[in-house]
C-alpha positions as CSV (number, residue, x, y, z in Angstrom):
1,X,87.7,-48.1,-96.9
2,X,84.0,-47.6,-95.3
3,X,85.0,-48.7,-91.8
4,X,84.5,-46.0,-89.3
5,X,86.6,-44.5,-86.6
6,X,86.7,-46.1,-83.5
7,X,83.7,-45.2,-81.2
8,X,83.2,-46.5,-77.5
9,X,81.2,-49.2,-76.9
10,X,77.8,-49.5,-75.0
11,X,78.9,-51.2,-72.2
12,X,81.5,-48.2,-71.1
13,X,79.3,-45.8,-70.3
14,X,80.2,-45.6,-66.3
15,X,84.0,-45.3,-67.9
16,X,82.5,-42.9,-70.5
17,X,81.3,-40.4,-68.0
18,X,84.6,-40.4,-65.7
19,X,86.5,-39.4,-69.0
20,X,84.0,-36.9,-69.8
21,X,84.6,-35.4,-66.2
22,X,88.1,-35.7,-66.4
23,X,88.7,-33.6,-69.3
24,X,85.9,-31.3,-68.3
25,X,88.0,-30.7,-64.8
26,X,91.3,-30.3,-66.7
27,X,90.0,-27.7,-69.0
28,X,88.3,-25.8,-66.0
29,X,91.4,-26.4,-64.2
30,X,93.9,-24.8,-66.8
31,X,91.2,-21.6,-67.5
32,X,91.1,-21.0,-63.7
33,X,95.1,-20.8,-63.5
34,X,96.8,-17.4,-63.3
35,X,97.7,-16.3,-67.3
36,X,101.8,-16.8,-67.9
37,X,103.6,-13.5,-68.2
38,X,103.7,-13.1,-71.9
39,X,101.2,-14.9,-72.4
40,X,97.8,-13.9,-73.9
41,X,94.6,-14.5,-72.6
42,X,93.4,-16.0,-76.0
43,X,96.2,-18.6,-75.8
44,X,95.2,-19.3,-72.6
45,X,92.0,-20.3,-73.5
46,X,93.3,-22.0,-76.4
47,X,95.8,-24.4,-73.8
48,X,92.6,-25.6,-71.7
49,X,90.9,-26.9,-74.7
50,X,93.7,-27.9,-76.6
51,X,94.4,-30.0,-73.0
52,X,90.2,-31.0,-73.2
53,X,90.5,-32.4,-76.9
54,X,93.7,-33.7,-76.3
55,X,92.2,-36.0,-73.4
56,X,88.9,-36.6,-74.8
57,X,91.0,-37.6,-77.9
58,X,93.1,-40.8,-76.2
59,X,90.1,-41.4,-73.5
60,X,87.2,-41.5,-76.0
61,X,84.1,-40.8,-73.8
62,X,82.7,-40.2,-77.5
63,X,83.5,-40.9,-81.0
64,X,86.6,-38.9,-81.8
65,X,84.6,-37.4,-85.2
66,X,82.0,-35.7,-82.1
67,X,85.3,-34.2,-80.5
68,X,86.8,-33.0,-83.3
69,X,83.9,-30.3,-83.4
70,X,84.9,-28.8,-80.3
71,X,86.6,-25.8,-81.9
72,X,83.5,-25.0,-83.9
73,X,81.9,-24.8,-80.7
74,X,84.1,-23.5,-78.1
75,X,86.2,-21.2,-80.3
76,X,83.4,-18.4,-80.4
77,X,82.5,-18.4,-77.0
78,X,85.9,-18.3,-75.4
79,X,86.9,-15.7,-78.4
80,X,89.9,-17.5,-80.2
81,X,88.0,-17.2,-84.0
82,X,85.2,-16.2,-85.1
83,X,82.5,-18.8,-86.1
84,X,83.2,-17.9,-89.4
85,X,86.6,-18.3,-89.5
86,X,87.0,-21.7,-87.3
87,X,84.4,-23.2,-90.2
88,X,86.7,-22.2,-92.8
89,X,89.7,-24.3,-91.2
90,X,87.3,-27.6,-91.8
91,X,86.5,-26.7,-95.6
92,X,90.6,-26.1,-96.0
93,X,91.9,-27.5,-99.6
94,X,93.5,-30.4,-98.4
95,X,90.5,-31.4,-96.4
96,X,89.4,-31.6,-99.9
97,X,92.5,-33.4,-101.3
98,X,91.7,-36.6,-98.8
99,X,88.0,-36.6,-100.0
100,X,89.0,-36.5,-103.7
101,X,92.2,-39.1,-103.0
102,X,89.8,-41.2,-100.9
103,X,87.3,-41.5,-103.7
104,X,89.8,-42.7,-105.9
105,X,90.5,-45.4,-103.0
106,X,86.9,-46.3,-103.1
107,X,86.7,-46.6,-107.0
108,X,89.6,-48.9,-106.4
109,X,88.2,-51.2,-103.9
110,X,84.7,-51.6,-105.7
111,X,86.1,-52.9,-108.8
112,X,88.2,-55.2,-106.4
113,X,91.5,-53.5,-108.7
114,X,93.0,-53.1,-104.9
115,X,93.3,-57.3,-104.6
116,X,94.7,-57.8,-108.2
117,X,97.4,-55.0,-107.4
118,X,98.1,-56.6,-103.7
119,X,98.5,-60.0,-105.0
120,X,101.7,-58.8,-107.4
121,X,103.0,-56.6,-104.4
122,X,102.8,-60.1,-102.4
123,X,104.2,-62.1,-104.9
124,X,107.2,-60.3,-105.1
125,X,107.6,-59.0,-101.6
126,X,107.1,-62.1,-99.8
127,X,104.6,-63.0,-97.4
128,X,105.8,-63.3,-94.1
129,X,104.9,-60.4,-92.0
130,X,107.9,-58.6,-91.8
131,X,109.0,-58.9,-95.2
132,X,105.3,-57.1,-95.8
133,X,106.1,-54.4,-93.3
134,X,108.9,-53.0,-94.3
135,X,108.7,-53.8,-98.4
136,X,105.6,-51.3,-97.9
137,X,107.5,-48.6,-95.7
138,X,110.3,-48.9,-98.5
139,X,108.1,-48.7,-101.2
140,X,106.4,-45.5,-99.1
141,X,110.0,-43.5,-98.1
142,X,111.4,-44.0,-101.9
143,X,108.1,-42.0,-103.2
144,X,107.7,-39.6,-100.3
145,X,111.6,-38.4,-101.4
146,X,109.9,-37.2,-104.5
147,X,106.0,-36.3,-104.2
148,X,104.1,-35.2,-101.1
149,X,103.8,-37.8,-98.1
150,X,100.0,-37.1,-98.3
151,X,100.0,-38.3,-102.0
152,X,102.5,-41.1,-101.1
153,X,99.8,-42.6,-98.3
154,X,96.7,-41.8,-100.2
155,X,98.4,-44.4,-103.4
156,X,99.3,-47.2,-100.7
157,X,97.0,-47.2,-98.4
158,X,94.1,-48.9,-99.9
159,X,96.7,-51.3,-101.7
160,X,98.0,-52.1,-98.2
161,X,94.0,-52.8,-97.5
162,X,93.6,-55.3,-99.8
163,X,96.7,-57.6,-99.2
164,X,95.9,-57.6,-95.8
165,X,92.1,-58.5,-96.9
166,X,93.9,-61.0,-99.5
167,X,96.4,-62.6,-97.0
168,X,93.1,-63.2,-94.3
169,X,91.1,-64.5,-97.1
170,X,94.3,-66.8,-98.1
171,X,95.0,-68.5,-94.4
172,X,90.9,-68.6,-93.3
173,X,90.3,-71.6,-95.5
174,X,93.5,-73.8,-93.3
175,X,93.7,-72.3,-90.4
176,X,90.3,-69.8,-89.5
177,X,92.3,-68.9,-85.9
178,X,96.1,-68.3,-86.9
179,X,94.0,-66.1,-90.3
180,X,92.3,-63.6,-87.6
181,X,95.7,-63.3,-85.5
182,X,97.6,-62.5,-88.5
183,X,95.4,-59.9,-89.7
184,X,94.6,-58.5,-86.6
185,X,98.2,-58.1,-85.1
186,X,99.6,-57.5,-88.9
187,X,96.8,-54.3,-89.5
188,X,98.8,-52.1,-87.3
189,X,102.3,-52.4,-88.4
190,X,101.7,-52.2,-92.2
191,X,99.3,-49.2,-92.1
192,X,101.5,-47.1,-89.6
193,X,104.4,-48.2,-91.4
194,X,103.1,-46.3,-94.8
195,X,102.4,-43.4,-92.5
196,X,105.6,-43.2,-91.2
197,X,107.9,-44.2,-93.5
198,X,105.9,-41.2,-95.7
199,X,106.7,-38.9,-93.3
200,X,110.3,-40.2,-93.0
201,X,111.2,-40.4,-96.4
202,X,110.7,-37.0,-97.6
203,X,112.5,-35.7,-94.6
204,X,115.9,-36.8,-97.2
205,X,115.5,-34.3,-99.9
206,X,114.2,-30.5,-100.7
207,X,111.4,-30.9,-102.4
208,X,109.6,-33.9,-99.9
209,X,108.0,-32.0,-97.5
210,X,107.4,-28.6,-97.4
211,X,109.2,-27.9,-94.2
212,X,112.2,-28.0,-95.6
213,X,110.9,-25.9,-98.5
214,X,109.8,-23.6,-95.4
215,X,113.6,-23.9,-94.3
216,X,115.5,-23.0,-97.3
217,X,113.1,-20.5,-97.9
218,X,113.9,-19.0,-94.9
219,X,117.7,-19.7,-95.1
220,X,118.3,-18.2,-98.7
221,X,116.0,-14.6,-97.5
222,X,117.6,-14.3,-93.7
223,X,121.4,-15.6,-94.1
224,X,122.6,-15.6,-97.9
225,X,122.7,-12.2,-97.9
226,X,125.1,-11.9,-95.2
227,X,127.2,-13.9,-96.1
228,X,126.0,-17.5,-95.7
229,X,126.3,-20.3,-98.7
230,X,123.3,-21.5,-100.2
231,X,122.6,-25.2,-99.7
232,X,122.8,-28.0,-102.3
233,X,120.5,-30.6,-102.7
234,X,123.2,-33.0,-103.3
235,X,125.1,-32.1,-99.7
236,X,121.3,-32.0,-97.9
237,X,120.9,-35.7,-99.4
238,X,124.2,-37.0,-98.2
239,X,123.6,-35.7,-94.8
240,X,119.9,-37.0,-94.4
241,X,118.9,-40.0,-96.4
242,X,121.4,-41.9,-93.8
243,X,119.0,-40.0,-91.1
244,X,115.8,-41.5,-93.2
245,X,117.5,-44.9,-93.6
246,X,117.8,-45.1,-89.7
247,X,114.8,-43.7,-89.0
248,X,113.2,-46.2,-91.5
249,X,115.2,-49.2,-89.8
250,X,113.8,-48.0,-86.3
251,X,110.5,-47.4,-87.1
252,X,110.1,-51.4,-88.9
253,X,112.2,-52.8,-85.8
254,X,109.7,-51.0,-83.6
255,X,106.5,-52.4,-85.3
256,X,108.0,-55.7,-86.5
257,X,108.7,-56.5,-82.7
258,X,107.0,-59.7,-81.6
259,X,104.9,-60.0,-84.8
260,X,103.6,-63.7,-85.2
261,X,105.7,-66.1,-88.2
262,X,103.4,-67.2,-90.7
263,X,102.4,-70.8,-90.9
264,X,102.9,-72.8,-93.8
265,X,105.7,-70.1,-95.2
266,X,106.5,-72.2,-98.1
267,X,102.7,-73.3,-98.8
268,X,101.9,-69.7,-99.0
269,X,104.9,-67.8,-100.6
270,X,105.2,-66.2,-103.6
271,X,104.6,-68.8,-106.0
272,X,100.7,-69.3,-104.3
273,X,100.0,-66.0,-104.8
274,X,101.7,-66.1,-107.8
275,X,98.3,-68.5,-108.7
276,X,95.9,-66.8,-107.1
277,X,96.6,-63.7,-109.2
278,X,96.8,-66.3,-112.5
279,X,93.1,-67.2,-111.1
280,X,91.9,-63.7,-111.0
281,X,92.0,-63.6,-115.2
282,X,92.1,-61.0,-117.3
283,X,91.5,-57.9,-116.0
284,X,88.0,-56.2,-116.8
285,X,87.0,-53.1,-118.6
286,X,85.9,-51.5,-115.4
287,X,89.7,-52.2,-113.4
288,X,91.7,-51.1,-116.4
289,X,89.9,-47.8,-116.6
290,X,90.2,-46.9,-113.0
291,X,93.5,-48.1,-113.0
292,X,94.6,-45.6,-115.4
293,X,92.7,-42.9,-113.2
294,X,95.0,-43.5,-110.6
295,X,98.1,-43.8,-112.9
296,X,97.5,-40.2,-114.4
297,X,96.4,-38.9,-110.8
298,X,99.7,-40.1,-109.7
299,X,101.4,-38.4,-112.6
300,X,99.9,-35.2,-111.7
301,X,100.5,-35.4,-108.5
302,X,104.6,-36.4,-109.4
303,X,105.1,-33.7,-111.8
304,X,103.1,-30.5,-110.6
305,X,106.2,-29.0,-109.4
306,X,109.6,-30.0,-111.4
307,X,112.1,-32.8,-110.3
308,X,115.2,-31.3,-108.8
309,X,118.6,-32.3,-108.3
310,X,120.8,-29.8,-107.0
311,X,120.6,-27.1,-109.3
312,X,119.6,-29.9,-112.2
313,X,115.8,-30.2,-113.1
314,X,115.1,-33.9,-113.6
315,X,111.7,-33.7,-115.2
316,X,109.6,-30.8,-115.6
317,X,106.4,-29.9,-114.5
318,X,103.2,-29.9,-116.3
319,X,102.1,-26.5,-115.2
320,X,104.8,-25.0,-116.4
321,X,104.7,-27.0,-119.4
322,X,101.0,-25.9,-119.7
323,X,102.0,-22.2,-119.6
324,X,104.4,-22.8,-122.3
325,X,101.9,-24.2,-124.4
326,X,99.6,-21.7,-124.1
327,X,101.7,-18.7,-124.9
328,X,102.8,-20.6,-128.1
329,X,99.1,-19.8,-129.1
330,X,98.8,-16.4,-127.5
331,X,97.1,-17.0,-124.3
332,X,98.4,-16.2,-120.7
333,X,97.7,-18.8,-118.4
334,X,100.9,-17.9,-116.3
335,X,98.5,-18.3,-112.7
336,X,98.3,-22.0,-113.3
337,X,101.2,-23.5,-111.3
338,X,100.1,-21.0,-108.1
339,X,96.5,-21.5,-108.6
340,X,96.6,-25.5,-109.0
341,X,97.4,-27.9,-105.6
342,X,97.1,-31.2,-105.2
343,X,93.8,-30.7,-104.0
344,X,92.9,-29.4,-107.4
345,X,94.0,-32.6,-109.3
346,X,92.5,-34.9,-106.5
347,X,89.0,-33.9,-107.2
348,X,89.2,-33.6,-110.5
349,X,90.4,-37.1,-111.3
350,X,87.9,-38.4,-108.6
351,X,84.9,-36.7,-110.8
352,X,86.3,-38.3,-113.8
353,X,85.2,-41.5,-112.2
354,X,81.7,-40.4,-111.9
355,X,82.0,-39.6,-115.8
356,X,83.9,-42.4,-117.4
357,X,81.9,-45.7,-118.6
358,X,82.8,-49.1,-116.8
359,X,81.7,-52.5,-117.9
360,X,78.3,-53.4,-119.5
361,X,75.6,-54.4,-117.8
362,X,72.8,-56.9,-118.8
363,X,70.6,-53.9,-120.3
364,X,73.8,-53.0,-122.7
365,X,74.0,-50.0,-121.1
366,X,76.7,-49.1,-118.3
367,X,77.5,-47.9,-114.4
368,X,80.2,-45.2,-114.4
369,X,83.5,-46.5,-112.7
370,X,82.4,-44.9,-109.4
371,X,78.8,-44.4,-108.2
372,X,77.5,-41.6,-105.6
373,X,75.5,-44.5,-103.7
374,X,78.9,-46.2,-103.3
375,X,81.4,-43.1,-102.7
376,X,78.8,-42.0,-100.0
377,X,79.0,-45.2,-98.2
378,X,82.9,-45.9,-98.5
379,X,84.0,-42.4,-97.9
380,X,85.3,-41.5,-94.2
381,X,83.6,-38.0,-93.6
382,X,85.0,-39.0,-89.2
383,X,88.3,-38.6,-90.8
384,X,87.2,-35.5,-92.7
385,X,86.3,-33.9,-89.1
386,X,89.1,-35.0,-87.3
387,X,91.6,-33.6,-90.4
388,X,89.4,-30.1,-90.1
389,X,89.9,-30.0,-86.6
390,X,93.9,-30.0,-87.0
391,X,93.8,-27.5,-89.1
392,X,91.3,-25.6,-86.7
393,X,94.1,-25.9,-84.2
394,X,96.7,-25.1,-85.8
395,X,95.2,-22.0,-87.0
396,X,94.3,-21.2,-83.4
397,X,97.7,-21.6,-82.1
398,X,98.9,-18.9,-84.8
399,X,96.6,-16.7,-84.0
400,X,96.7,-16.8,-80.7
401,X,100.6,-17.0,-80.9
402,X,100.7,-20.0,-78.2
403,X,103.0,-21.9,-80.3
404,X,105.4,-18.5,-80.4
405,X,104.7,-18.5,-76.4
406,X,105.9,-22.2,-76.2
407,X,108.7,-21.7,-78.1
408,X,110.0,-19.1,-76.3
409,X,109.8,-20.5,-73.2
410,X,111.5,-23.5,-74.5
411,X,114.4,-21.8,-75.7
412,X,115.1,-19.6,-72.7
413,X,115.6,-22.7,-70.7
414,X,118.5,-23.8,-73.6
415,X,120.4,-20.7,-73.1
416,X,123.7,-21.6,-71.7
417,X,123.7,-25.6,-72.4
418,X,126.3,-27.4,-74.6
419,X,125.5,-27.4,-78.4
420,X,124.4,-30.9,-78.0
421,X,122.1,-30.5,-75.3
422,X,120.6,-27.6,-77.4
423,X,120.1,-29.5,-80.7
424,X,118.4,-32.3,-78.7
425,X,116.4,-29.8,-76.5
426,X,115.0,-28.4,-80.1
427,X,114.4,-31.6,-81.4
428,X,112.3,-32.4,-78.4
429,X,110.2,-29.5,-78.2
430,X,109.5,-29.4,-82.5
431,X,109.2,-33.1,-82.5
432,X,105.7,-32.6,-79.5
433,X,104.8,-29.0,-80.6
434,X,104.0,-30.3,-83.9
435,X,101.5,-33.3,-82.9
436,X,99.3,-30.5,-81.8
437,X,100.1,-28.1,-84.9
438,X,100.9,-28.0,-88.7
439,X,104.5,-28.5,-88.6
440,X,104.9,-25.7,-91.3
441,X,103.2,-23.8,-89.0
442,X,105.4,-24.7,-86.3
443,X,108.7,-24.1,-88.3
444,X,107.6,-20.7,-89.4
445,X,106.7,-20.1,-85.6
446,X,109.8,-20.9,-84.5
447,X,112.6,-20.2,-87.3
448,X,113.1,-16.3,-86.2
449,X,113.7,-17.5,-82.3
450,X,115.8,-20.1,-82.9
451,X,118.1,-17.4,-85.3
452,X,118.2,-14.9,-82.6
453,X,119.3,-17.6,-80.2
454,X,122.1,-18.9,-82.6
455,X,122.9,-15.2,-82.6
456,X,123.1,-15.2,-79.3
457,X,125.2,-18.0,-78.5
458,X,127.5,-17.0,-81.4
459,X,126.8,-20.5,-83.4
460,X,125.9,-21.6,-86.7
461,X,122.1,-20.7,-87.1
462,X,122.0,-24.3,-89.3
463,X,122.5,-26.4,-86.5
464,X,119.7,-25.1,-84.6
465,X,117.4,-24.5,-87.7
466,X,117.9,-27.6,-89.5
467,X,117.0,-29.6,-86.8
468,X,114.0,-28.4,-86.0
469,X,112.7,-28.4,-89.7
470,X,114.1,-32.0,-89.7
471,X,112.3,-32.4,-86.7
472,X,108.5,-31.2,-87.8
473,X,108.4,-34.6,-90.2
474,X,109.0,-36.6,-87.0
475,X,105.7,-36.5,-84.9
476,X,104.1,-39.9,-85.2
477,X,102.0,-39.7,-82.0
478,X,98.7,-38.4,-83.0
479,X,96.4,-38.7,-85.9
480,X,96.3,-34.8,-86.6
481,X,100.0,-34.2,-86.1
482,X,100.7,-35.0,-90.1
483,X,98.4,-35.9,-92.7
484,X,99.8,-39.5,-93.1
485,X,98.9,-39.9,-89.8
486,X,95.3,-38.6,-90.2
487,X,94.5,-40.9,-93.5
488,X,95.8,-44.2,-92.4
489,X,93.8,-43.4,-88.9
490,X,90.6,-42.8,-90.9
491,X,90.9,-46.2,-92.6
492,X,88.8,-47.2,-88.9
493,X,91.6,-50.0,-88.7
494,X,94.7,-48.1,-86.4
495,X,93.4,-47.3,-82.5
496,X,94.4,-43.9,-81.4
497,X,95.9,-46.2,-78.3
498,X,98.1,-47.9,-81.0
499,X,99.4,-44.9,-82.6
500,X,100.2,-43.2,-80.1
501,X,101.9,-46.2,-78.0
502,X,104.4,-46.7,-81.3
503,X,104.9,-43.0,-81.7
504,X,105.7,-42.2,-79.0
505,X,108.5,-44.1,-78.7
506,X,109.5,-43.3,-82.2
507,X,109.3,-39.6,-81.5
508,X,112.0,-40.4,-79.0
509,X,113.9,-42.2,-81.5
510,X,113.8,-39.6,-83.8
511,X,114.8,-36.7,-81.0
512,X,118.1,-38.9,-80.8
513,X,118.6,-39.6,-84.4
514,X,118.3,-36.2,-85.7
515,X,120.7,-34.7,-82.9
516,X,123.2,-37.3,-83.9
517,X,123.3,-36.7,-86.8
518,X,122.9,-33.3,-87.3
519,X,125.8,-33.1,-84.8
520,X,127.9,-35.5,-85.9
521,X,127.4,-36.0,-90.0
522,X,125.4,-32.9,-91.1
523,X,127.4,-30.6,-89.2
524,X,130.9,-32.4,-91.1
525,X,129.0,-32.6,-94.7
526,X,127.7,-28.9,-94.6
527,X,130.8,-27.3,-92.6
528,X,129.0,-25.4,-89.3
């Protein structure tokens, strides 16, 4: 957990400056362009260094924590926020959320809990490399369904960490080499695997990620009351969990491809692992404790907002449970369940481990399960940046109503095209719009054009809405297009070159996936 984003090297400092002067050339270039009609002049602005970051970003003259500052900087002078405002985007409460998850992660790893729970995940899995892959990127789709894909990759990641730590440590005693090729070419796969099979997963159900909250939301205000049906849960999942099962499949085939076969499967399969978790022993005071942390921090995360099925609550949540309580006794507490996020519970469980007792030490006395001295060197304040600066420029594209400009544009150009042509067009332009903005932010952006324009072409407003909502959980290009994305980036073990190689192929994938199926099953399942 305390390696560091990448940073360029010493000896590319003749390469440094060329990328330094390309992005500076862009950005002049784009600000000394002619302003679109429609256009603002703040958007304008907001293009060239979206365009700058964008290329300093993949080039790396600098280390990509320094460029995520460039809003904090440039924003003021070119008059897109205020100082004040652009600051506030980098102390947002899921900026938060990652440094409370992370500590949690870092508790984890210290009291080495993140080996003993790797080696049972191995031992059951498998060991070869795929089998690893996609056993995590099921594990990671089936809890994203339910609970937040941020939550969902902050609880694998650093379990993903330490098998691949394990599985290095394992091979280096035969076979140093074939260890550090294994490790090195199986890093990339596993970690953007749990980023994207997060992302992919809740795309199956209501309640995974908020844009299709933001969707139905938008569907039961603008079109129920003319006349529309509301949508069931149970008719949504048998429409799109074949969409996430594909999706899943592609995404595994696409990192799986040409991965090295493990030596020696049978002398390291399950039942080796199997004894080097028997050799670990009894777990200590310290692991148990922090184990049970991350148990209730899961919990809370799972149940703040109830368990749906269709119109059938499944479990309820604690807030509301809370609230309950309370007015048994006479006290209103009836803000809880808008007042707490995830952010909330993240931070609060992370102090607990500055609180709680671990093992004795030789004086009799005792360390708490997490100390400052070790949260300050294992947490990833790069990552902390970069995830600031995404909400920086997101909340410059709102403001500055560039994303409302794009989308625009983009749908004039569909006017007239087959419904096919249109779905895939939409698909296309949400799927990129969103690895430079918060795809709620992009949904919300878009939603009211893309209703007119059904209205227009006298369609059904689902099959344009639907998906482009379906479509703002499919950006896997860029480290601040989701937050998956951003955390398994900040673990310093996933190039930006990598990430953006594999997504961009995926996003492509996904652009034809979600029009076939939207098209073809959705449309049949939901009757537009």
């Amino acid at each position: 957990m305390n390696e560091s984003l990448e940073s360029p090297s010493p000896d590319r400092t003749g390469r440094n400056w060329i990328s330094v002067a390309i992005a500076i050339l862009l950005f002049v270039g784009i600000l000394c362009l002619p302003t679109p009609s429609g256009m603002t002049a703040e958007a304008h602005r907001l293009a060239a260094i979206t365009v700058l970051m964008a290329t300093m970003w993949l080039t790396q003259p600098i280390h990509i924590a320094v460029t995520s500052l460039i809003p904090i900087a440039a924003y003021p002078f070119l008059g897109i926020l205020t100082a004040k405002q652009v600051s506030l985007q980098y102390a947002d409460h899921n900026v938060f959320l990652y440094l409370g998850g992370f500590a949690i992660a870092v508790a984890i790893e210290q009291c080495g809990l993140h080996r003993r729970i790797a080696l049972h995940i191995i031992s059951r899995v498998g060991s070869s490399p795929r089998q690893l892959v996609f056993g995590f990127m099921l594990t990671s789709a089936i809890l994203s369904m339910w609970i937040s894909n941020t939550a969902t990759t902050m609880m694998m990641l650093p379990i993903a960490l330490a098998m691949l730590t394990t599985l290095k440590d394992a091979l280096r005693t035969s076979d140093p080499e074939h260890a550090k090729m294994i490790a090195d070419k199986l890093t990339v796969p596993v970690l953007l695997g749990i980023a994207y099979a997060s992302s992919i997963g809740g795309l199956s159900t209501f309640v995974g990620t908020p844009t299709n909250v933001t969707f139905l939301g938008f569907w039961d205000q603008s079109f129920v009351p003319k006349g529309y049906e509301s949508l069931s849960m149970a008719e949504w999942m048998a429409s799109f969990v074949p969409l996430s099962v594909l999706m899943l499949l592609a995404a595994g085939g696409v990192l799986t491809f040409g991965l090295p076969a493990l030596k020696d499967t049978e002398k390291y399969g399950r039942e080796f692992f199997r004894q080097q978790l028997a050799g670990l022993g009894r777990a200590s005071r310290t692991e148990r404790r922090v184990f049970g942390v991350f148990v209730m921090t899961a919990l809370l995360w799972v149940l703040r907002k109830p368990i749906m099925f269709d119109s059938y609550q499944l479990f309820p949540d604690w807030p509301g449970l809370c609230v309950q309580l309370a007015a048994m006794w006479g006290a209103d507490i009836s803000y809880l369940p808008a007042y707490v996020q995830d952010s909330s519970i993240a931070i609060a469980m992370a102090m607990l481990l500055f609180l709680i007792p671990g093992d004795p030490d030789s004086k009799g006395g005792s360390q708490p399960l997490l100390t400052w001295t070790a949260a300050e060197a294992g947490l990833p304040w790069g990552m902390i940046l970069l995830i600031g600066s995404g909400f920086a420029m997101a909340e410059g594209f709102e403001v500055t109503q560039l994303g409302d400009w794009l989308g625009q544009r983009f749908a004039e150009q569909l006017q007239g095209k087959s419904p096919t042509v249109i779905v895939a067009g939409i698909c296309l332009m949400v799927t990129f719009l969103t690895e430079f903005t918060t795809n709620v932010a992009t949904v919300n952006t878009l939603q009211p054009t893309l209703a007119a324009m059904a209205e227009q072409l006298t369609i059904d407003p689902r099959l344009l809405l639907i998906p482009a909502a379906i479509s703002a959980s499919c950006a896997f290009m860029l480290p601040i297009a989701t937050p998956p994305n951003a955390i398994v980036f900040g673990s310093g073990r996933v190039p930006i070159t990598s990430m953006v190689r594999y997504g961009i192929l995926l996003n492509l994938v996904g652009v034809v996936l979600v029009t076939l199926v939207t098209t073809q099953l959705a449309s049949r399942m939901m009757g537009f």
